[in-house]
N, C-alpha and C positions, 0 to 999 in steps of 0.2 A: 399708623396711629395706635396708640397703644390705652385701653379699654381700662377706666380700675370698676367703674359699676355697672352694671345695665339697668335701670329704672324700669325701664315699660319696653315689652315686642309684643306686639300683634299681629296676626291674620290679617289685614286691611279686605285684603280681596282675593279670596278663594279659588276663580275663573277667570284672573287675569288676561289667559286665552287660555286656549287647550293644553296646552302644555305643562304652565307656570302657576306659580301663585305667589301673591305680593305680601310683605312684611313690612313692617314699622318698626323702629327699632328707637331708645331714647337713651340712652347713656353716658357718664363722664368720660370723656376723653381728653387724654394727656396734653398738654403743649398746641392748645388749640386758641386759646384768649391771650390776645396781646396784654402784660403785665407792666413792659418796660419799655419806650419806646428803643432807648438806646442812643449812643450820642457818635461821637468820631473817637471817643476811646473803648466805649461799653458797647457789646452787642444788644440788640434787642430779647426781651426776654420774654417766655410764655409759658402761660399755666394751665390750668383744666377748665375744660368750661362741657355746663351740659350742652348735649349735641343730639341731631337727629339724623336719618337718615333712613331711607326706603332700599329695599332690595328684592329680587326676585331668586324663587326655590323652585326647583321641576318640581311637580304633583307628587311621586311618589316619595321624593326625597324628608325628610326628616330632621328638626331640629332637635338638638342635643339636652337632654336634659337635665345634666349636672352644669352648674353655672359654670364653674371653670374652661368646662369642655366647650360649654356654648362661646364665652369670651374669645376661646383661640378662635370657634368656629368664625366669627362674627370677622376677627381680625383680620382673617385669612380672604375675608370676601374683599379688601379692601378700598372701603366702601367712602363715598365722598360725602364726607359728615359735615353738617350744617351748624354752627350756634343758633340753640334756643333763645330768642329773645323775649326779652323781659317785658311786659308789659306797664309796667307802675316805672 
């Protein structure tokens, strides 16, 4: 899935266990919100929608701090991203 913003990563949890530590991550991602259902001529079609998803970092390891860098980083984790749903 392909990243255009990241909104919000957090720390969630520091101590995860000994090893790890857990991340929150909020960002638009690409071709995630169904747009069009699609018909027997037309494919179905999909646009952006904000997403969330969690992930885990060894202790020592390091998030990037140039956005661009971080975006591949994030991509690379290939991470199973959630829509945010709407409340209202």
């Amino acid at each position: 899935m392909s990243i255009s913003v990241i909104y919000d990563i957090d720390l969630v949890d520091e101590d995860h266990d000994e090893d790890y530590k857990q991340y929150y991550v909020k960002a638009i991602v690409e071709d995630m919100a169904l747009e069009y259902m699609g018909n027997y001529w037309n494919p179905p079609e999909y646009g952006p929608a904000v997403c969330e998803a969690n992930f885990l970092l060894e202790k020592e390891e390091l998030l990037p701090h140039d956005q661009n860098n971080l975006i591949e980083f994030i991509e690379a984790l290939e991470l199973d991203w959630e829509i945010v749903k709407d409340d209202y």
